[in-house]
Backbone bond lengths (Angstrom), bond angles and torsions (degrees), N, CA, C in turn:
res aa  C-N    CA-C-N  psi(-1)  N-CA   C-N-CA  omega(-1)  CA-C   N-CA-C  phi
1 X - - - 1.467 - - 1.528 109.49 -
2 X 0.994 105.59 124.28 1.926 125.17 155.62 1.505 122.24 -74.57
3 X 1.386 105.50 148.03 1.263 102.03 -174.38 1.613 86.32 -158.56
4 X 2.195 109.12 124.61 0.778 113.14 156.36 1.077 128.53 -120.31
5 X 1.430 127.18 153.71 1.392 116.03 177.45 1.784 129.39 -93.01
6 X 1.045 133.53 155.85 1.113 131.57 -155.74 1.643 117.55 -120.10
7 X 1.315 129.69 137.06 1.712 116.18 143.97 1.389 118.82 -128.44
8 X 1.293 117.81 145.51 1.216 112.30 -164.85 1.823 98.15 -147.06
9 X 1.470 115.66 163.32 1.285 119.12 -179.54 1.198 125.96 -143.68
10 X 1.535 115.51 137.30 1.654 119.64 178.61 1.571 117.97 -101.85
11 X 0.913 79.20 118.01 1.962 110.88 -163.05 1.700 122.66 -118.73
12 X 1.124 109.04 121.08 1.650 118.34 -155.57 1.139 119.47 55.52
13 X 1.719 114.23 -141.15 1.439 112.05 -176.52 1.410 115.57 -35.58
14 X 1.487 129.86 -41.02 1.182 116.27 -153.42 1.656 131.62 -79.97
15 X 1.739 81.65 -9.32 1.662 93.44 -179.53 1.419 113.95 -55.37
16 X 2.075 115.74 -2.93 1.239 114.62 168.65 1.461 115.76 -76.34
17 X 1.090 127.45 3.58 1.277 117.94 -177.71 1.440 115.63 -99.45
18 X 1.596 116.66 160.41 1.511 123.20 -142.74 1.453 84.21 -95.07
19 X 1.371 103.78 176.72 1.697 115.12 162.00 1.157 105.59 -35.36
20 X 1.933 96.08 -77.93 1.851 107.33 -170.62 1.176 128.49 -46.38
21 X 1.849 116.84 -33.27 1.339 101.05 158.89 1.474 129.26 -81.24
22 X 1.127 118.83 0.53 1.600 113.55 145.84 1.379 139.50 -56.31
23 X 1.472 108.28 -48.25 1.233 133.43 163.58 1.971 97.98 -45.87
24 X 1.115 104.54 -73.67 1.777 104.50 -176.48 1.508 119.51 -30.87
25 X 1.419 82.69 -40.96 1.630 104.81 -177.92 1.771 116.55 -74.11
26 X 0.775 105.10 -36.95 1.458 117.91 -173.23 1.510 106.50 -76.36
27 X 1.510 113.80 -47.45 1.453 111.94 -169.16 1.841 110.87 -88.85
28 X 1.362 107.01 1.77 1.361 108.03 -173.46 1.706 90.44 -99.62
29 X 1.570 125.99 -23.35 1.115 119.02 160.64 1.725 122.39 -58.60
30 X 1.397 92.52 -72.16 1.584 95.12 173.25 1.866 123.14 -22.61
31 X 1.512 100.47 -27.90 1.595 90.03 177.40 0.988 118.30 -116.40
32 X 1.596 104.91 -0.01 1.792 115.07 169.46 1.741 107.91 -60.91
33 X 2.017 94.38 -51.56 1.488 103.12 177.34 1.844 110.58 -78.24
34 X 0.936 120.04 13.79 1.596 126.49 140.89 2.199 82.34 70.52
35 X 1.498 121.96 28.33 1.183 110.79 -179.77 1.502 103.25 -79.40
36 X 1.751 110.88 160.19 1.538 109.39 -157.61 1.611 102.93 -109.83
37 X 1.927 90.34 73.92 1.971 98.30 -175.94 1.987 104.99 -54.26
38 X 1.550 85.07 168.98 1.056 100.48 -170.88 1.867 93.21 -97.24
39 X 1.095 117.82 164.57 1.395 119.92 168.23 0.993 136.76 -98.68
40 X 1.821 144.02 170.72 1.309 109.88 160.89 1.976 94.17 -114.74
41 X 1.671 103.65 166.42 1.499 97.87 172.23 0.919 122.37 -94.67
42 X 1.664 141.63 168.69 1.155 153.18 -153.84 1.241 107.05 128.85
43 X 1.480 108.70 -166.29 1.907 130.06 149.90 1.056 109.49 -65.47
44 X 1.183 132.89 -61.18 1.440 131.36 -171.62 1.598 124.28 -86.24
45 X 1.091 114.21 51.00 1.739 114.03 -168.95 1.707 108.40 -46.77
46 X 1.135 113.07 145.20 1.283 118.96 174.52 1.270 109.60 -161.15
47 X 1.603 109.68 134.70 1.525 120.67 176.08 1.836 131.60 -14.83
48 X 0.964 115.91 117.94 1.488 104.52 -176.28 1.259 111.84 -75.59
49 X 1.327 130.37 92.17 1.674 145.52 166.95 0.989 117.10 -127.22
50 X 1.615 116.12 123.91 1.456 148.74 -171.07 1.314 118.84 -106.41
51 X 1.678 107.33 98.43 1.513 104.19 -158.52 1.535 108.56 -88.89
52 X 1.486 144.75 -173.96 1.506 129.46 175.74 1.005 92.84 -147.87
53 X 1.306 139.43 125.17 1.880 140.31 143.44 1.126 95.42 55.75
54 X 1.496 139.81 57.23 1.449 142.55 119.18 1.556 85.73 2.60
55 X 1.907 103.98 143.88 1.479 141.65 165.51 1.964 88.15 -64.72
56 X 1.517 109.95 -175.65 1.316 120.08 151.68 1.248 107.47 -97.05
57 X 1.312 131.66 150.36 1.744 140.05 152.22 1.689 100.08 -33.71
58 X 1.408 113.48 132.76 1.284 129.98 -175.86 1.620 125.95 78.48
59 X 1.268 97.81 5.97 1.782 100.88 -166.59 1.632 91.18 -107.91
60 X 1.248 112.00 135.06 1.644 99.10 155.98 1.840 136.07 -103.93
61 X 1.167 105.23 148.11 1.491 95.15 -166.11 1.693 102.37 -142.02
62 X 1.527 87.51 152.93 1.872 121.59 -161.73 1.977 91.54 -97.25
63 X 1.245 114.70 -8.08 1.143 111.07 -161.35 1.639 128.82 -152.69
64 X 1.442 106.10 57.06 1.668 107.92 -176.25 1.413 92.21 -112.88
65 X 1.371 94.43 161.11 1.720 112.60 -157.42 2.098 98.88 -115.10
66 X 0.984 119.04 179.11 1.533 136.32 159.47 0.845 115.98 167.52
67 X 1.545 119.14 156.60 2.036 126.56 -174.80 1.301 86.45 -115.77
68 X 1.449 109.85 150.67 1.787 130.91 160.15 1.620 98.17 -123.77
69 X 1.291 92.54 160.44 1.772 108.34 -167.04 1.556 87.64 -122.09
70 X 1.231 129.90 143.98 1.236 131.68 -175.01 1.444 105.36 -145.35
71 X 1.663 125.14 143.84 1.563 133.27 -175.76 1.494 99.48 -86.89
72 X 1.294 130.99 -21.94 1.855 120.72 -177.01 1.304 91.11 -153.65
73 X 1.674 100.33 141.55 1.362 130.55 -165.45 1.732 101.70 -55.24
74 X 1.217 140.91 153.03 1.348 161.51 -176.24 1.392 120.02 -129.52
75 X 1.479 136.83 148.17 1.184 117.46 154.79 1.470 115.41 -77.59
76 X 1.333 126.37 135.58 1.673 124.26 161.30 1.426 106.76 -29.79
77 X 1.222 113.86 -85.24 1.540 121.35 179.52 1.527 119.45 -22.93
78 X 1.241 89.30 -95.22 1.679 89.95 152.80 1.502 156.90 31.82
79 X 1.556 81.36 -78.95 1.599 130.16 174.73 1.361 106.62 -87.93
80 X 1.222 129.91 -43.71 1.237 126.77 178.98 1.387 116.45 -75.39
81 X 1.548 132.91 -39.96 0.991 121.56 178.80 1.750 114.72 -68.30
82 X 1.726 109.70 -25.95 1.639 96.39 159.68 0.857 154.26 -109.28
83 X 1.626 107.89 31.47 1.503 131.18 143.69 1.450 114.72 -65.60
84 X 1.637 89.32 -68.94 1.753 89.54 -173.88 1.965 112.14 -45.91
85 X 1.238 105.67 -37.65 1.883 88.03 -168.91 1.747 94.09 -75.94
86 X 1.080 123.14 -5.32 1.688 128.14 177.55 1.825 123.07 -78.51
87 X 1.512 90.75 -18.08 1.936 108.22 169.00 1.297 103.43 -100.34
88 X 1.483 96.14 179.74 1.511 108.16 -171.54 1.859 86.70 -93.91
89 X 1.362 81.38 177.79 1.829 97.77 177.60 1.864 96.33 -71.19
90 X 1.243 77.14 150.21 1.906 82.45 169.97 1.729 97.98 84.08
91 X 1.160 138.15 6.38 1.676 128.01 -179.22 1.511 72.52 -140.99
92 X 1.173 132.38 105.94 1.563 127.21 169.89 1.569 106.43 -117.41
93 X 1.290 116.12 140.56 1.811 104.61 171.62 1.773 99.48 -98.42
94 X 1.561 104.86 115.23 1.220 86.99 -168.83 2.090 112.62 -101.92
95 X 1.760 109.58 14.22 1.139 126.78 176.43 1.289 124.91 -156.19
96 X 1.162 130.68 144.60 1.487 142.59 -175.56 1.322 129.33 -122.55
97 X 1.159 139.90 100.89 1.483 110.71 164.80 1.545 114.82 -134.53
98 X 1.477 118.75 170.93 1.491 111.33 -175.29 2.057 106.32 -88.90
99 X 1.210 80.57 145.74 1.699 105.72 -174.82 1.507 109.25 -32.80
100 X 0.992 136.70 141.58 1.867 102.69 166.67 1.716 90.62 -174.07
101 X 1.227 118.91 30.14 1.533 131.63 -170.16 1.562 108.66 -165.71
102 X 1.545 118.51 140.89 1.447 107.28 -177.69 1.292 104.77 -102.68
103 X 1.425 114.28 158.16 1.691 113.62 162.01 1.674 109.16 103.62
104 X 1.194 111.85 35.60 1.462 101.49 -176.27 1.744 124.92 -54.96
105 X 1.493 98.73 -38.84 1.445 112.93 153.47 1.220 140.66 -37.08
106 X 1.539 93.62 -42.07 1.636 97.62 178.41 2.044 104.69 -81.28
107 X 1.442 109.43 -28.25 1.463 96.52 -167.48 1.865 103.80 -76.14
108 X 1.567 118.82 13.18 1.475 123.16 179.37 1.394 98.29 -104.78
109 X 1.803 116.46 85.59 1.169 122.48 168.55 1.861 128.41 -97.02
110 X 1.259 91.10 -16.60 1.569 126.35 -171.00 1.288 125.14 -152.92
111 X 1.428 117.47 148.66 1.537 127.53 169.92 1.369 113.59 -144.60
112 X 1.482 100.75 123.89 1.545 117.99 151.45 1.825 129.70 -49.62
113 X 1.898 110.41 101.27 1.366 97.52 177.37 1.568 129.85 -119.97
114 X 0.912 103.78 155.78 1.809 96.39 173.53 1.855 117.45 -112.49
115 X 1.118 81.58 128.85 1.705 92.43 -175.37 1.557 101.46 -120.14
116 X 1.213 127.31 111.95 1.570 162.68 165.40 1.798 109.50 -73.06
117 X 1.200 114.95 71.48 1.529 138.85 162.42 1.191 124.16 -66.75
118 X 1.785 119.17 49.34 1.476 120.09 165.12 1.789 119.58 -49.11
119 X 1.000 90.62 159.65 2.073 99.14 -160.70 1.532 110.71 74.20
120 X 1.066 111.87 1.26 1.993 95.66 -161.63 1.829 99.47 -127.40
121 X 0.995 99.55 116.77 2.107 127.32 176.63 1.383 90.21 -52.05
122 X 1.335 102.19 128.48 1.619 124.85 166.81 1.866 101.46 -35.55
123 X 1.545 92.09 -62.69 1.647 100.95 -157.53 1.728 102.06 -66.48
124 X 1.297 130.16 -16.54 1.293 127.83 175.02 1.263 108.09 -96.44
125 X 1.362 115.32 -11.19 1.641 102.66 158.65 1.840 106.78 -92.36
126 X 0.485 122.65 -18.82 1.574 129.33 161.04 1.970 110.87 -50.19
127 X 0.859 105.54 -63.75 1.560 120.81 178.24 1.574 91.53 -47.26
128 X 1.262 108.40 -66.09 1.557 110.35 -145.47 1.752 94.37 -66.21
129 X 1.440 110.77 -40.57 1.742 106.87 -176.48 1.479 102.90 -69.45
130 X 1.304 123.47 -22.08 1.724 96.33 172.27 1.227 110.41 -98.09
131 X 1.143 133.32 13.97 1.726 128.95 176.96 1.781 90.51 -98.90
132 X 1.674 134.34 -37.24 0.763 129.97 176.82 1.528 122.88 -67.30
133 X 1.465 125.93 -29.23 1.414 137.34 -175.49 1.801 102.25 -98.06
134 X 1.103 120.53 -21.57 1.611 123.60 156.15 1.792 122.13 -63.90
135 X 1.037 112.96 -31.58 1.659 129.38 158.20 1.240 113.55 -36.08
136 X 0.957 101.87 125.90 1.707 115.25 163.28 1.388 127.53 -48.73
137 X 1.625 87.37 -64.24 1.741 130.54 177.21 1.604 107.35 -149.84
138 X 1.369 95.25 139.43 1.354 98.01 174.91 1.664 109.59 -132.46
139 X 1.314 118.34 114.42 1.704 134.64 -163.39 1.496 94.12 -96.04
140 X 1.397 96.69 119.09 1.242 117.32 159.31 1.574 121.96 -136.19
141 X 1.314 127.16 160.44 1.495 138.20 -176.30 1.404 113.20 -88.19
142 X 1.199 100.40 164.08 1.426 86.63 175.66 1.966 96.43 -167.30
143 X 1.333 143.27 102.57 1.860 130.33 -162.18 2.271 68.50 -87.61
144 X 1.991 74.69 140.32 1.372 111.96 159.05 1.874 109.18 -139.97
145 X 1.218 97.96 -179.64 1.701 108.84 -168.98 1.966 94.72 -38.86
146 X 1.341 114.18 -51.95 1.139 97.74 -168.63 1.763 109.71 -95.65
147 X 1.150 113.78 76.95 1.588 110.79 -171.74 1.502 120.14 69.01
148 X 1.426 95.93 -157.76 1.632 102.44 -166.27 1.461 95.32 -90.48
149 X 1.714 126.84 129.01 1.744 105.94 148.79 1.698 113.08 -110.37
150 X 1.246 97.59 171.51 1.390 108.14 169.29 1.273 100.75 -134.80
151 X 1.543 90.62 141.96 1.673 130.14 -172.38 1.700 119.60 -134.89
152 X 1.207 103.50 154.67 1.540 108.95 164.90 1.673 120.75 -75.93
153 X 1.461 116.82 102.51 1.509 105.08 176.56 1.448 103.65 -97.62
154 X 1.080 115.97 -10.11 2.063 90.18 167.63 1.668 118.83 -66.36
155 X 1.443 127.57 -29.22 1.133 143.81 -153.40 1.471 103.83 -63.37
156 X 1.842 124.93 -41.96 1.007 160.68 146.74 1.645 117.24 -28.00
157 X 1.106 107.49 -63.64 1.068 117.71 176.37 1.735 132.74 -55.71
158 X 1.430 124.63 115.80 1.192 135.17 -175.42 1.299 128.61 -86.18
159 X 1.090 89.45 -54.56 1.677 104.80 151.58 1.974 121.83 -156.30
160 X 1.166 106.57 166.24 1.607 99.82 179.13 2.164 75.17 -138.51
161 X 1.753 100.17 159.15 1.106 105.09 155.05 1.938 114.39 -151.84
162 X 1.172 122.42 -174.28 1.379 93.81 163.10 1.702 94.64 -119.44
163 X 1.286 93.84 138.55 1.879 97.58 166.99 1.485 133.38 -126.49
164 X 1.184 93.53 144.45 1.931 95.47 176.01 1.620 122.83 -28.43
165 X 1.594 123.62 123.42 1.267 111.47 -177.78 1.502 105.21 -72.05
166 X 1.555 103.06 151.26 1.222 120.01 164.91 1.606 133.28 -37.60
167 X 1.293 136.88 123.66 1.322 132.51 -157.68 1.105 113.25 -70.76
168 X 1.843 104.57 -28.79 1.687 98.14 163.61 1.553 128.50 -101.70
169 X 1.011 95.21 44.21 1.932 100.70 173.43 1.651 98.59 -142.57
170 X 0.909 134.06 52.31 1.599 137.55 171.85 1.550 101.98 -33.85
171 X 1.377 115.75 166.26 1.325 126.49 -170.76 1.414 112.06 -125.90
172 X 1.386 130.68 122.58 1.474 115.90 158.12 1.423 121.86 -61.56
173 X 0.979 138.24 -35.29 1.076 151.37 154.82 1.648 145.58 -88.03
174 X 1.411 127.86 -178.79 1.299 116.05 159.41 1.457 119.98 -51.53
175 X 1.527 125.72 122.08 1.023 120.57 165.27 1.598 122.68 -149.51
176 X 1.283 109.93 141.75 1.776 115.21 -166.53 1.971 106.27 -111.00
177 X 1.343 66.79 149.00 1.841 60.54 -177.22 1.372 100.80 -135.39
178 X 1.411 124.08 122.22 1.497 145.07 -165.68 1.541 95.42 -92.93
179 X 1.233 128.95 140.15 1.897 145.20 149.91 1.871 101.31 -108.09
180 X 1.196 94.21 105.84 1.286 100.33 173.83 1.722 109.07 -108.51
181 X 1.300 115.70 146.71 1.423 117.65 167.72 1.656 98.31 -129.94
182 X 1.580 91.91 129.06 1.475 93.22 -172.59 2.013 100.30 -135.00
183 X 1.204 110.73 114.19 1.524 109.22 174.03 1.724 125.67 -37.15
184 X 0.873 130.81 121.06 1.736 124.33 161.74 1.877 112.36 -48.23
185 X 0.859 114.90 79.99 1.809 129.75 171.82 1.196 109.34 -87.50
186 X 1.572 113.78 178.78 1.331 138.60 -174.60 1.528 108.97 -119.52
187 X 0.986 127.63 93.14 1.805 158.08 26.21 1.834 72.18 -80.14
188 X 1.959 94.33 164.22 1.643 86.57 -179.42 1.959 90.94 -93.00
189 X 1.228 127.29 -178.24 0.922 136.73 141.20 1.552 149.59 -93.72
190 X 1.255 122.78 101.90 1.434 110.30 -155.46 1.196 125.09 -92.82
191 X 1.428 138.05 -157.55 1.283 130.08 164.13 1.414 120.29 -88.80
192 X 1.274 125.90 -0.57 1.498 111.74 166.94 1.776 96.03 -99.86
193 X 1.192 122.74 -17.15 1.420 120.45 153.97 1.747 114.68 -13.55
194 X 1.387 92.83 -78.75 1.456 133.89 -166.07 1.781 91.51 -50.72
195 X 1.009 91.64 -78.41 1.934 107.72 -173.87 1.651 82.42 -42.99
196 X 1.206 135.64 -87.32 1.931 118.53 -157.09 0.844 106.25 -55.67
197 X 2.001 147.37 15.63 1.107 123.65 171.18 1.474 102.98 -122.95
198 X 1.409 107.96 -5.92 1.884 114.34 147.46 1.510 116.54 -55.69
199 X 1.100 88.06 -56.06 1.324 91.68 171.10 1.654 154.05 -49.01
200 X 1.849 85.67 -27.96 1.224 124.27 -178.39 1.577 123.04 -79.62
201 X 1.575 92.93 -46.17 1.915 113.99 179.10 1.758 100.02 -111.07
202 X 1.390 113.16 -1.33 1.688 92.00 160.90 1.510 120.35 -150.79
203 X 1.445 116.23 22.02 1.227 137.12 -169.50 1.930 116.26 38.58
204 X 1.673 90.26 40.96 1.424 86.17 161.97 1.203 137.49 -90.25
205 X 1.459 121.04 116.90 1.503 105.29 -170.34 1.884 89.39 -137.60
206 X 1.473 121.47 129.40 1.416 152.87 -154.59 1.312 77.29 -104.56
207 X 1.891 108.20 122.82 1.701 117.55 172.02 1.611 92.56 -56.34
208 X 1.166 130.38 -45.90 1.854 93.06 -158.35 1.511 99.37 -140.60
209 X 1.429 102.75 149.56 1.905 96.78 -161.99 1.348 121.66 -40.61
210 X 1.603 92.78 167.53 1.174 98.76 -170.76 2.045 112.58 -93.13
211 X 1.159 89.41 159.57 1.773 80.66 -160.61 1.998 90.17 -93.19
212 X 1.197 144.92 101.35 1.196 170.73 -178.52 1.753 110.58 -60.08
213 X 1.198 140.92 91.00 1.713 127.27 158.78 1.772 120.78 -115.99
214 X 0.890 92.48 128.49 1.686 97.95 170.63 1.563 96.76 -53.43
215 X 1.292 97.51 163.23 1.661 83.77 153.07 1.600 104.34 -164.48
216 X 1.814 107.99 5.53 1.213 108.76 154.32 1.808 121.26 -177.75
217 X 1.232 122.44 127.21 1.385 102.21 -172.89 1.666 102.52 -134.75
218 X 1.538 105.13 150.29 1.394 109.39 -165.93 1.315 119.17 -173.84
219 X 1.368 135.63 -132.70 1.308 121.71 -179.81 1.598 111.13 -104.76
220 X 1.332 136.15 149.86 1.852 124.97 -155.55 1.368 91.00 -121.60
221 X 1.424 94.96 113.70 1.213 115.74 170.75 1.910 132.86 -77.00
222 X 1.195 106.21 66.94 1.602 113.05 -170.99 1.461 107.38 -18.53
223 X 1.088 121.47 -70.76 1.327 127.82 -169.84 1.627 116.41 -36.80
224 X 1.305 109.54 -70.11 1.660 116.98 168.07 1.595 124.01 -65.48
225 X 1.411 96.61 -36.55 1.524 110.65 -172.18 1.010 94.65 91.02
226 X 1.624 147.86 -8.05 1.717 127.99 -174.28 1.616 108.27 -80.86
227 X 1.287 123.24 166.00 1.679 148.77 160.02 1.258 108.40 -77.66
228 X 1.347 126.60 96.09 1.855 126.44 178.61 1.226 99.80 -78.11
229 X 1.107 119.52 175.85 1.550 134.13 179.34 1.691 122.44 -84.95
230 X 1.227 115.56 115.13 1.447 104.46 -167.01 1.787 115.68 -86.33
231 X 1.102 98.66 28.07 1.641 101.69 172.95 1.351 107.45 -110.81
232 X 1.371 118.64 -21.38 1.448 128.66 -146.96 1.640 96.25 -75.90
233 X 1.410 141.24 -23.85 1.260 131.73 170.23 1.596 115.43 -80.09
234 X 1.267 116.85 -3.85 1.629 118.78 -176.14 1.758 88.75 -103.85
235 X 1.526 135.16 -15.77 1.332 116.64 -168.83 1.435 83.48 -113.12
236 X 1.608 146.41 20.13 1.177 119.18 159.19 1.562 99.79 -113.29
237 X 1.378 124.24 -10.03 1.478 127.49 166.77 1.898 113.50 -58.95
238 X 1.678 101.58 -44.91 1.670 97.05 158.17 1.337 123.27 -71.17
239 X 1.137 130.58 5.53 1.031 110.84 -159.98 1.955 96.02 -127.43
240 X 1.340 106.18 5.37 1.417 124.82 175.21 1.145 95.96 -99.68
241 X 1.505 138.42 -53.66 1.122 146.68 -163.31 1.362 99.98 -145.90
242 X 1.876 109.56 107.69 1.326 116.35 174.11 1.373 121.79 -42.86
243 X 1.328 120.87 -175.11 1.547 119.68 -176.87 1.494 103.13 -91.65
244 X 1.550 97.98 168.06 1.231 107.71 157.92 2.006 122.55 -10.53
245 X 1.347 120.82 134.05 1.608 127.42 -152.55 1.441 92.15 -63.65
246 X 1.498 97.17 -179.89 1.580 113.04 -169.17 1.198 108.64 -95.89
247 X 1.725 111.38 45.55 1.756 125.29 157.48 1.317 92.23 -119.19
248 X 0.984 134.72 13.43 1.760 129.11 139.20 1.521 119.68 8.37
249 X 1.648 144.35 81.20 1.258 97.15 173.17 1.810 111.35 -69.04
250 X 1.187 71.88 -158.85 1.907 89.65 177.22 1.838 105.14 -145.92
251 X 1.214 78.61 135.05 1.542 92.17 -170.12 1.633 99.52 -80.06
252 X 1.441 109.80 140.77 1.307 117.31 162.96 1.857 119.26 -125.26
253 X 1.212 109.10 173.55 1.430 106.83 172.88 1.519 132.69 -87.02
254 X 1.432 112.20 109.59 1.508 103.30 175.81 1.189 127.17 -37.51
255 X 0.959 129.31 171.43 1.705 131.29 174.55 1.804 108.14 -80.38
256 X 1.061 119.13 116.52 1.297 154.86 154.86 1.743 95.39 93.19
257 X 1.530 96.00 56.67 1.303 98.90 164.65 1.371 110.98 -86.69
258 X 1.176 127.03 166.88 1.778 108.96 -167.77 1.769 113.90 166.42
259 X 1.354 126.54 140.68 1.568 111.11 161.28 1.452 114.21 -25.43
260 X 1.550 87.20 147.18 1.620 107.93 168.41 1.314 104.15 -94.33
């Protein structure tokens, strides 16, 4: 058995879609691209895919992860280019590599996010992130399956900053753009977390949502404060010890394999 690992991203409209319809999406690929999954046993067999810290519904992200278990060896590459032409635009796999390290889960300790605050002045988002990073604790609510809880979302928090918008997304208006790094904890803390506890210690609240992207999550590096890449020890394990021998197949495309 093979096992590769995956990243893939939800981009525009689609960042509306749920886990499960990812999942739909993903496994109706897998047999579009005719790859030779592994199974699980029972009555109900179903594809062996190992999902990690799913985005939330509505957020978009540069950076969700998954493992596939496979019965005959594949190229990574390969494989990735016939998934990706097998999704719709906007669910792209934009990396591959083969398994060759355990624990991918565990190296997803943190994620890098960007939160896009149209209506809201650089310098008043400035105020509000240092009244928020001056906090002790910052209590915010949040209703889950069992009611409302309240939690600490500063505690979470690694860093917040405000940064220059991007040169290619110009603004009609005032607009601030937050880089938040926020740890994976227990309740986790998210990014609208963050925003109700702006809200909380500086009464910032942006007339109309905020537009939300991952843009990277991985292992948190205390020292720097950066998010490393959690593939990067399985692509220097191939690269210590090539892949699988030179009976490699190579994956090709079924017939009317193709965009969704």
């Amino acid at each position: 058995m093979q096992r590769i690992r995956l990243r893939y991203t939800k981009r525009g409209r689609l960042r509306f879609t749920s886990h499960r319809d990812f999942q739909r999406a993903f496994e109706r690929a897998l047999r579009r691209a005719g790859v030779p999954m592994a199974y699980s046993a029972g009555f109900t067999p179903h594809p062996k895919v190992s999902y990690a810290n799913a985005a939330p519904t509505g957020t978009g992200s540069e950076a969700e992860y998954l493992e596939i278990a496979l019965t005959a060896p594949r190229d990574p590459g390969m494989l990735r280019e016939l998934l990706d032409g097998s999704l719709p635009d906007g669910l792209d796999i934009v990396d591959a590599v083969e398994a060759r390290t355990s624990g991918l889960a565990d190296r997803l300790t943190a994620s890098v996010w960007e939160l896009r605050l149209d209506g809201v002045d650089a310098a008043e988002a400035e105020r509000a992130v240092a009244a928020f990073l001056a906090a002790d604790a910052v209590e915010v609510q949040r209703r889950t399956k069992n009611g409302m809880r309240t939690f600490d979302a500063r505690a979470a928090v690694a860093g917040l900053e405000v940064v220059s918008p991007p040169a290619d997304r110009p603004a009609d208006g005032p607009c601030a753009i937050l880089r938040l790094v926020v740890r994976h904890v227990t309740p986790a803390v998210r990014p609208d977390d963050v925003l109700s506890g702006l809200r909380a210690v500086a009464d910032l609240a942006p007339p109309v949502p905020a537009a939300v992207t991952r843009l990277a999550q991985g292992l948190f590096d205390e020292e720097s404060g950066t998010v490393t890449d959690p593939l990067a020890p399985d692509r220097e394990a191939v690269t210590a010890a090539p892949s699988m021998a030179a009976g490699t197949t190579v994956a090709t495309a079924p017939e009317g394999a193709g965009s969704a």
